[in-house]
DRENDO-1510 file (C-alpha; in Angstrom, 1 decimal, always signed):
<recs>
REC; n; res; u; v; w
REC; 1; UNK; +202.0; +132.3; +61.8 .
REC; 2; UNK; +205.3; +133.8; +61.5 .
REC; 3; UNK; +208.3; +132.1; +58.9 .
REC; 4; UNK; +210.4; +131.0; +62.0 .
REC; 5; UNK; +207.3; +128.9; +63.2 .
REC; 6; UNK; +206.4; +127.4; +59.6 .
REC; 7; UNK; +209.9; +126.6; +58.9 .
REC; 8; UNK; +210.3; +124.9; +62.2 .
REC; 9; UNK; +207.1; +122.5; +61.8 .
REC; 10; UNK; +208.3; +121.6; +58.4 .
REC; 11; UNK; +212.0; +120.5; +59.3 .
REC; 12; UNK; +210.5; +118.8; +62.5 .
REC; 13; UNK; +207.9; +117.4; +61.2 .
REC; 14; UNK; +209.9; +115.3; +58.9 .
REC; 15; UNK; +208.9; +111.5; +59.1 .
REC; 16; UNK; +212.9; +110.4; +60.4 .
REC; 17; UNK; +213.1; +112.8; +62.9 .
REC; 18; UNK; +212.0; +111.3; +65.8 .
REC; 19; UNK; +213.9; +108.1; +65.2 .
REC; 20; UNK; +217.4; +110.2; +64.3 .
REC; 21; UNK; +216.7; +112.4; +67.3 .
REC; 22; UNK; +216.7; +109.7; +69.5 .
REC; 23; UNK; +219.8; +108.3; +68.5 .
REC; 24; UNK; +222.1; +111.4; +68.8 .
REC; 25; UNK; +224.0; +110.3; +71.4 .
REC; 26; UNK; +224.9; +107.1; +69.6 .
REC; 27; UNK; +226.2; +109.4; +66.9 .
REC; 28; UNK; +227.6; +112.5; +68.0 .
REC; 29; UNK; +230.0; +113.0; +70.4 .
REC; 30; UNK; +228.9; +116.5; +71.6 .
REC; 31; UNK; +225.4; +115.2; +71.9 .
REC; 32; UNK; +226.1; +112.9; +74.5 .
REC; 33; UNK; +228.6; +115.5; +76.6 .
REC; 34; UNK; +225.2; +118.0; +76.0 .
REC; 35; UNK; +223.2; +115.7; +77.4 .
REC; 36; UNK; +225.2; +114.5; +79.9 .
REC; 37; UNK; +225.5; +117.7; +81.7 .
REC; 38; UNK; +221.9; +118.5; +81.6 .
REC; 39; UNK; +220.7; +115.6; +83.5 .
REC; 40; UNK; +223.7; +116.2; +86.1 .
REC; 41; UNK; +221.6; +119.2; +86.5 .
REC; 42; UNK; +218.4; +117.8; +86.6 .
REC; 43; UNK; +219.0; +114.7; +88.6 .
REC; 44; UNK; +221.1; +117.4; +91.0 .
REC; 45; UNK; +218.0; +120.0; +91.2 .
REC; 46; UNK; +214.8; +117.6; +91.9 .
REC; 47; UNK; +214.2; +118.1; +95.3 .
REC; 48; UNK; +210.2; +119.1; +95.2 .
REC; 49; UNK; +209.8; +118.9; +92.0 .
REC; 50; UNK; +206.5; +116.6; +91.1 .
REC; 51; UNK; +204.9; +118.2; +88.0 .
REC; 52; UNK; +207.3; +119.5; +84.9 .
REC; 53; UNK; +206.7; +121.2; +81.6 .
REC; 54; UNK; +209.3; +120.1; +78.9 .
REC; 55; UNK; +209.0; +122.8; +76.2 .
REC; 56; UNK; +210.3; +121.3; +72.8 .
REC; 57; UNK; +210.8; +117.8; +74.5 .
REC; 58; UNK; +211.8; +115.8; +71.5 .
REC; 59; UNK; +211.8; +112.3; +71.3 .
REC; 60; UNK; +211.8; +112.2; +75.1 .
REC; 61; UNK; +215.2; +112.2; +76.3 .
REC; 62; UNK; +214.4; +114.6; +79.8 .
REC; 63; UNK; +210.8; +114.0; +80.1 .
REC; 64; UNK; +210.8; +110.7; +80.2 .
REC; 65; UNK; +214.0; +110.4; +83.0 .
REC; 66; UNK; +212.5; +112.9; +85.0 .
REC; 67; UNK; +209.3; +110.7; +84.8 .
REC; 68; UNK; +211.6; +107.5; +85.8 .
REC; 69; UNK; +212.3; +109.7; +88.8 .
REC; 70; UNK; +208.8; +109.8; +90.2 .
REC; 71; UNK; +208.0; +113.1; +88.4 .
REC; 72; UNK; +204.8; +113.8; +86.6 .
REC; 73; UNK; +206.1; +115.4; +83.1 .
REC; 74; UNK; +204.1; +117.0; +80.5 .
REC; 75; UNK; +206.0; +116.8; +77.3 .
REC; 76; UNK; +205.6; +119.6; +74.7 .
REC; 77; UNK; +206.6; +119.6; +70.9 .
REC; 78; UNK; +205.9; +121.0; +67.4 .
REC; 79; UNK; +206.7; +117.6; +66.0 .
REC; 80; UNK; +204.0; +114.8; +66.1 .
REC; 81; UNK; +207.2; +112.0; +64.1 .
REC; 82; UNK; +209.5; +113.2; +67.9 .
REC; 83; UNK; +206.4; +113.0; +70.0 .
REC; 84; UNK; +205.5; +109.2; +68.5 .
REC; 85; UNK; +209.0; +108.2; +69.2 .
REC; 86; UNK; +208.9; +109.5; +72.8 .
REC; 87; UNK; +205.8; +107.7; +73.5 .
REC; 88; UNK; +207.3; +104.3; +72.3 .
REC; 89; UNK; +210.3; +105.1; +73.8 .
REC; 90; UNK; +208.7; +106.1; +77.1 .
REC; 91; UNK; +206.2; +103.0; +77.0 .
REC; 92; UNK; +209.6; +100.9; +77.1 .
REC; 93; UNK; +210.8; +102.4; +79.8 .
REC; 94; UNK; +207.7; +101.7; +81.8 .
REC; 95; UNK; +206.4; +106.1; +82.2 .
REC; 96; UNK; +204.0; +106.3; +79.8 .
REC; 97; UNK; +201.5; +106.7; +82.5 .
REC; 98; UNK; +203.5; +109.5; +84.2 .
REC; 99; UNK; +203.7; +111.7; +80.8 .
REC; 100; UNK; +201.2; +113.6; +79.0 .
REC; 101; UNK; +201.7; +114.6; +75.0 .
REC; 102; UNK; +200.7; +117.8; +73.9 .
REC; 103; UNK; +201.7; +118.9; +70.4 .
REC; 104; UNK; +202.0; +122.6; +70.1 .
REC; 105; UNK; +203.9; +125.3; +69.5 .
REC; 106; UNK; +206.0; +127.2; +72.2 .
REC; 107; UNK; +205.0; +130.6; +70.6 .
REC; 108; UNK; +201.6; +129.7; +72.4 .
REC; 109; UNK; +201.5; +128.9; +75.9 .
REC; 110; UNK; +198.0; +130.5; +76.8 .
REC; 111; UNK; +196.9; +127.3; +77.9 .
REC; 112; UNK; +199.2; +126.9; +81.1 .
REC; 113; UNK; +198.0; +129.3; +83.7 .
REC; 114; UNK; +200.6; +131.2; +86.2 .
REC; 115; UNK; +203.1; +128.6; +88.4 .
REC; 116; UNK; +201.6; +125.5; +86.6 .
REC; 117; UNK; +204.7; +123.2; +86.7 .
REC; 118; UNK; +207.3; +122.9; +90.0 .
REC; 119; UNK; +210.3; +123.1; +87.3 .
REC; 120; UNK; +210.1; +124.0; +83.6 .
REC; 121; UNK; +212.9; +123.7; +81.0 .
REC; 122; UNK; +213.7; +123.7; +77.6 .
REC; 123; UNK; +216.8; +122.2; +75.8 .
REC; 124; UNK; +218.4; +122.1; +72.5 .
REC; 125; UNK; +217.8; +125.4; +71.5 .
REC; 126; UNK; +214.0; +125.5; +70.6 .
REC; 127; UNK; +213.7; +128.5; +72.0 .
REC; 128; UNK; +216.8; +130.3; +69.4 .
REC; 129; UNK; +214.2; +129.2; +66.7 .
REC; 130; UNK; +211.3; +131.4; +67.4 .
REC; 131; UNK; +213.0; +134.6; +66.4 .
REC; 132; UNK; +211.9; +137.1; +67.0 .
REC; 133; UNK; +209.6; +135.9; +69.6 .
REC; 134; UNK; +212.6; +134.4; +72.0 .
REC; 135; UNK; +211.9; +137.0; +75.0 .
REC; 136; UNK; +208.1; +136.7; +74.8 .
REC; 137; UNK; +208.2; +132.8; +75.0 .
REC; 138; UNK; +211.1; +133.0; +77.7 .
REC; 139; UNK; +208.8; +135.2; +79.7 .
REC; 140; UNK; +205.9; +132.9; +79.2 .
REC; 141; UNK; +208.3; +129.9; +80.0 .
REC; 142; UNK; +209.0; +132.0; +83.4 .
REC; 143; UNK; +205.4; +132.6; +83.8 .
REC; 144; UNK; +204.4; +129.0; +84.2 .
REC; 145; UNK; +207.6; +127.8; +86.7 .
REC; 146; UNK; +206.7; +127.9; +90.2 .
REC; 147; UNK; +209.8; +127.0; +91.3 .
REC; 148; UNK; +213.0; +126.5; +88.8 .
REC; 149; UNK; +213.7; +126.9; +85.2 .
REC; 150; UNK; +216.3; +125.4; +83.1 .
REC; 151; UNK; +216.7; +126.1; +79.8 .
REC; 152; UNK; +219.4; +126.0; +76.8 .
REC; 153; UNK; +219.6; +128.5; +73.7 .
REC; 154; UNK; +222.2; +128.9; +71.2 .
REC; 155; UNK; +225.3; +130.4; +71.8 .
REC; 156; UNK; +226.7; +132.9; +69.8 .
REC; 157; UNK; +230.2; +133.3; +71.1 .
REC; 158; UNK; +230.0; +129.4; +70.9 .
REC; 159; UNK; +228.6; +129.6; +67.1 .
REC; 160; UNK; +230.6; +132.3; +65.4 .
REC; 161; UNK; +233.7; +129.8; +65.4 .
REC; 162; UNK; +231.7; +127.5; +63.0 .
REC; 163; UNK; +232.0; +130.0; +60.8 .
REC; 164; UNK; +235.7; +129.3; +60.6 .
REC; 165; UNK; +235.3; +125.7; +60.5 .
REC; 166; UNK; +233.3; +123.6; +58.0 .
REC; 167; UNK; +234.0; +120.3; +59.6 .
REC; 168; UNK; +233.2; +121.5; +63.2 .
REC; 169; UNK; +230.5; +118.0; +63.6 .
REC; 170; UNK; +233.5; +116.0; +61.8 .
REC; 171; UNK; +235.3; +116.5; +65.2 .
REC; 172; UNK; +232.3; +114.2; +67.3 .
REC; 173; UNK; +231.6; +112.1; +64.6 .
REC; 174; UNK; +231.7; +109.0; +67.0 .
REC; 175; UNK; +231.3; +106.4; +64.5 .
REC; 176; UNK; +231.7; +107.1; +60.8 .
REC; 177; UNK; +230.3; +103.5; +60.0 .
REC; 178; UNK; +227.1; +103.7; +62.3 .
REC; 179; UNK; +224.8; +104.2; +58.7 .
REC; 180; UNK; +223.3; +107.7; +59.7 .
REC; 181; UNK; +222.4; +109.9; +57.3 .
REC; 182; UNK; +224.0; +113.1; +58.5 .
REC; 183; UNK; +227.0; +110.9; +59.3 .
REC; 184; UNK; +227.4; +109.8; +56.2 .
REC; 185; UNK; +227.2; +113.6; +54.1 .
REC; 186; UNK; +229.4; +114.8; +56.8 .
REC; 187; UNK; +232.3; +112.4; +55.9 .
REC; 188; UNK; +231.5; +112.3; +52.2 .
REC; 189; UNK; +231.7; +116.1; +52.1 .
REC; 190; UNK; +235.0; +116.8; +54.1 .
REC; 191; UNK; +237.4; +117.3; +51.4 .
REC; 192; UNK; +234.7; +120.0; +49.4 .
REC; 193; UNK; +234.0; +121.4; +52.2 .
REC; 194; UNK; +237.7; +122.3; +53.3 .
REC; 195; UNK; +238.0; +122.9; +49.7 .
REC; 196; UNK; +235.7; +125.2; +49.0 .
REC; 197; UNK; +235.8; +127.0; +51.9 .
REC; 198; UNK; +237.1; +130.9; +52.7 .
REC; 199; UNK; +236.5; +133.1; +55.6 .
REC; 200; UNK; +233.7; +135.3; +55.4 .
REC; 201; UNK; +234.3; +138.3; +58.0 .
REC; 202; UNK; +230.9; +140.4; +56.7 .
REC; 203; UNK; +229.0; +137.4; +57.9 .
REC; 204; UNK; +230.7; +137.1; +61.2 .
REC; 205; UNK; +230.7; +140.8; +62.3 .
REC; 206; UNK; +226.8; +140.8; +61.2 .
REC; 207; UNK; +226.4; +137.7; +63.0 .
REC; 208; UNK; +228.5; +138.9; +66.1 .
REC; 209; UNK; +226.3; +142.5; +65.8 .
REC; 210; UNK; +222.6; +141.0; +66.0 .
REC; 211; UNK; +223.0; +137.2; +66.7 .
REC; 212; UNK; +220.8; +136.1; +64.1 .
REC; 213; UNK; +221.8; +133.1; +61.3 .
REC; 214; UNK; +219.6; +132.8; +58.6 .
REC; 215; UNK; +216.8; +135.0; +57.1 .
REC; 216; UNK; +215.5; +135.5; +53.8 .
REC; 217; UNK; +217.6; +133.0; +52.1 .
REC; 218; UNK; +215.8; +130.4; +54.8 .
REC; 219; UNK; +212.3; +132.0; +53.9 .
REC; 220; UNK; +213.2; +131.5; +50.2 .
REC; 221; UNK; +214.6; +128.4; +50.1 .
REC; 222; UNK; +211.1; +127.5; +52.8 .
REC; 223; UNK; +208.6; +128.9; +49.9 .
REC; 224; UNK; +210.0; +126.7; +47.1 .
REC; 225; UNK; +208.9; +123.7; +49.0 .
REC; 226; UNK; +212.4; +122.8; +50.0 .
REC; 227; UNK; +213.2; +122.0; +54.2 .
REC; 228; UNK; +215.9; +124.3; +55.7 .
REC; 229; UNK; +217.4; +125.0; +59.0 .
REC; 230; UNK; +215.5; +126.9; +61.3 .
REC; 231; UNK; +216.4; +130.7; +61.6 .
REC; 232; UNK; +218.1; +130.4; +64.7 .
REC; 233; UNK; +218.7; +133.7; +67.1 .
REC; 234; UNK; +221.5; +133.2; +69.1 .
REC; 235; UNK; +222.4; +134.7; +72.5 .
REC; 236; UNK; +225.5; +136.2; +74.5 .
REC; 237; UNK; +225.9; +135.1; +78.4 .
REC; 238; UNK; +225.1; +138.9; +79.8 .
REC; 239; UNK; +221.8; +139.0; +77.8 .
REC; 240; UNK; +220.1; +135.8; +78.5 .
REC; 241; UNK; +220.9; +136.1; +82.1 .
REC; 242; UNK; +219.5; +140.1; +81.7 .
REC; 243; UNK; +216.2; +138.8; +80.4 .
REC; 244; UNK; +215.7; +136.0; +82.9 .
REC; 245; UNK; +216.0; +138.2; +85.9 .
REC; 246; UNK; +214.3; +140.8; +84.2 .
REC; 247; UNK; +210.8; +138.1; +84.0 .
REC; 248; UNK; +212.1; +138.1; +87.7 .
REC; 249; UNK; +214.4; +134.5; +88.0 .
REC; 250; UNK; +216.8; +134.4; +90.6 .
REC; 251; UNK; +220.0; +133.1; +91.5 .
REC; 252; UNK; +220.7; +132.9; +87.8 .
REC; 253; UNK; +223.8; +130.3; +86.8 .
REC; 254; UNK; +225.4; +130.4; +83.2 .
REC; 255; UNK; +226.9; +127.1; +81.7 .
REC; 256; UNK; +229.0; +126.1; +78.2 .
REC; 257; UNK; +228.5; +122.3; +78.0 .
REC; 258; UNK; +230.7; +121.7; +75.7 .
REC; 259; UNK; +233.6; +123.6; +76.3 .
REC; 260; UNK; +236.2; +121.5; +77.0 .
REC; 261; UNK; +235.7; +119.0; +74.5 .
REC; 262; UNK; +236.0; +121.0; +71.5 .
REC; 263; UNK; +239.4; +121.4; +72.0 .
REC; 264; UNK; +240.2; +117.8; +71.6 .
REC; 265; UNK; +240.5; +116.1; +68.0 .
REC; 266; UNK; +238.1; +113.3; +67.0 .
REC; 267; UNK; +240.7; +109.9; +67.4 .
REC; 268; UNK; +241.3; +111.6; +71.0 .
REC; 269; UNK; +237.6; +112.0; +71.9 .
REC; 270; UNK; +236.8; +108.5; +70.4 .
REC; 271; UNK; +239.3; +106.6; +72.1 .
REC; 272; UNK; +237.9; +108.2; +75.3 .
REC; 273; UNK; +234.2; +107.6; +74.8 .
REC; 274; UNK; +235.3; +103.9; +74.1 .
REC; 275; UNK; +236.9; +103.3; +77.3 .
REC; 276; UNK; +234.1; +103.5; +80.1 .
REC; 277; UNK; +236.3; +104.3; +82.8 .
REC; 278; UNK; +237.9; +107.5; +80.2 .
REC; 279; UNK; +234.2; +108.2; +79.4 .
REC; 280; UNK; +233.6; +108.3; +83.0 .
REC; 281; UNK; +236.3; +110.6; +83.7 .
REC; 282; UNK; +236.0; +112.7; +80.9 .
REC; 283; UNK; +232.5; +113.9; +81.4 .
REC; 284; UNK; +233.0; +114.5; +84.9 .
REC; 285; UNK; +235.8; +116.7; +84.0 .
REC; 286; UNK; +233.7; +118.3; +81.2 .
REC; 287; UNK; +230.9; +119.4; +83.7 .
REC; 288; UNK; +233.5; +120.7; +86.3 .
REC; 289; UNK; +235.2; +123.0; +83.0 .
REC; 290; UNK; +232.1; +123.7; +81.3 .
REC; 291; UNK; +230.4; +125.3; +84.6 .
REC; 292; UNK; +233.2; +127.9; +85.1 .
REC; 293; UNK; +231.3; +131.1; +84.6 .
REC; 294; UNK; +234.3; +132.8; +82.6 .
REC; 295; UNK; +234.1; +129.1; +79.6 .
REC; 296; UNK; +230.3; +129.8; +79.9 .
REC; 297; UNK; +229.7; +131.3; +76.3 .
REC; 298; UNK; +231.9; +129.2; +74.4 .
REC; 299; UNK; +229.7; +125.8; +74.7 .
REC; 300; UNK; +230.0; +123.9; +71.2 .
REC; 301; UNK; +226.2; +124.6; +70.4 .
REC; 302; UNK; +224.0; +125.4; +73.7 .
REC; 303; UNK; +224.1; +128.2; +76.5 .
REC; 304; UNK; +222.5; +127.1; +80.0 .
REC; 305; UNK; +220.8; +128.7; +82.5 .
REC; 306; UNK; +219.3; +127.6; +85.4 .
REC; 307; UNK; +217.4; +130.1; +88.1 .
REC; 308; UNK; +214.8; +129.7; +91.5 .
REC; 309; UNK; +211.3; +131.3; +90.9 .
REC; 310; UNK; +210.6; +133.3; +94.4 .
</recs>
């Protein structure tokens, strides 16, 4: 087993995971325009689909509307706290019977044979923390679509400006006061963040030059029993769209959700996602922006990409 594997099961695998996970768009603006433009997709892209593979499904949030839409979903994760979390949650919504768990790994798909599943996706970057095995699992993910794929990845053209921004999640904080714990070290933090930081143009060419953040310091900081972020390889436009018609997808389309609203300030974006008829308005407008093929790399976290499987 590889670091990027171990380091994922352990962060994952966390006990609070599955309930934070789950409650992302209550807390982050940019979760819930993310998210919001994925199901578009979905909901717009369903016509004979029945059977679905959800490849680092989470606590449930596509699997288990697809499987409210009459779809029979198998729901795939590393993390047995997010797949115990989808299963409640999915149980409330009245699917459980359409949805099938299956903890695993996506390094190892040997157990899906050729065009097992109408549409397969994979959102929220799970594939960006398999590095270096992100084209071998991408052509595995290809292998078992018989009909569409959608999938996200990191962004590098959208992740390099992090790098001159310490309070990037300040900006879709939703509600400062909503007692989660990432919430609360994000707004605790601000001032030594801004404080403390300075540009560091070594780390943004390297990261610009090979698209990989984090390493050995991740491997380190994984052996002396501590929990850090997944390595994460990250991905321009031109090459993700190479390597899925390369595994032979079709009719490739490139998104940025995202886009537009990281150009707004927090009290803007807040006051909007407070209004419903704003909300509304705003996310419709988002999806429009953040299709354009020429905004495509900039999404705040995620790059789409849908394609047809011939």
């Amino acid at each position: 087993m590889n670091y990027s594997q171990k380091i994922s099961e352990r962060l994952w695998n966390q006990p609070d995971k599955g309930e934070r996970e789950s409650r992302r768009e209550e807390t982050f603006i940019d979760d819930i325009v993310q998210k919001n433009h994925i199901e578009r997709e979905l909901l717009a892209n369903l016509d004979g689909i029945k059977t679905v593979f959800d490849g680092g499904a989470g606590s449930g949030r596509f699997s288990i509307l697809l499987a409210k839409n009459g779809c029979e979903v198998t729901h795939f994760d590393i993390s047995q706290p997010m797949i115990d979390k989808a299963k409640e949650l999915a149980e409330r919504e009245g699917v459980l019977g359409r949805i099938t768990f299956v903890k695993g790994a996506l390094e190892d798909l040997s157990a899906y044979s050729d065009k097992s599943f109408d549409l397969v996706m994979s959102f929220d970057a799970p594939i960006s923390y398999i590095y270096p095995n992100q084209e071998k699992v991408i052509g595995n993910l290809v292998r078992i679509a018989g009909r569409k794929i959608m999938i996200s990845v990191s962004s590098r053209l959208g992740s390099l400006p992090y790098l001159a921004n310490p309070l990037n999640k300040n900006q879709f904080i939703l509600d400062e006061n909503c007692g989660d714990p990432w919430v609360e070290w994000c707004v605790k933090n601000k001032s030594k963040m801004f404080e403390g930081f300075h540009f560091n143009r070594e780390n943004a060419e390297k990261i610009w030059s090979n698209g990989l953040m984090g390493g050995e310091a991740e491997i380190e900081e994984y052996e002396r029993g501590s929990t850090p972020w997944c390595i994460t390889y990250t991905f321009l436009p031109d090459e993700l769209k190479g390597i899925l018609e390369g595994f032979g997808v079709q009719e490739v389309q490139l998104a940025g959700p995202g886009v537009y609203a990281r150009t707004v300030p927090n009290e803007i974006l807040v006051k909007i996602m407070k209004d419903p008829m704003q909300r509304r308005d705003f996310l419709d407008f988002c999806y429009r922006f953040d299709s354009n093929p020429y905004v495509c790399g900039m999404g705040k976290d995620n790059l789409f990409a849908k394609g047809v499987i011939r």
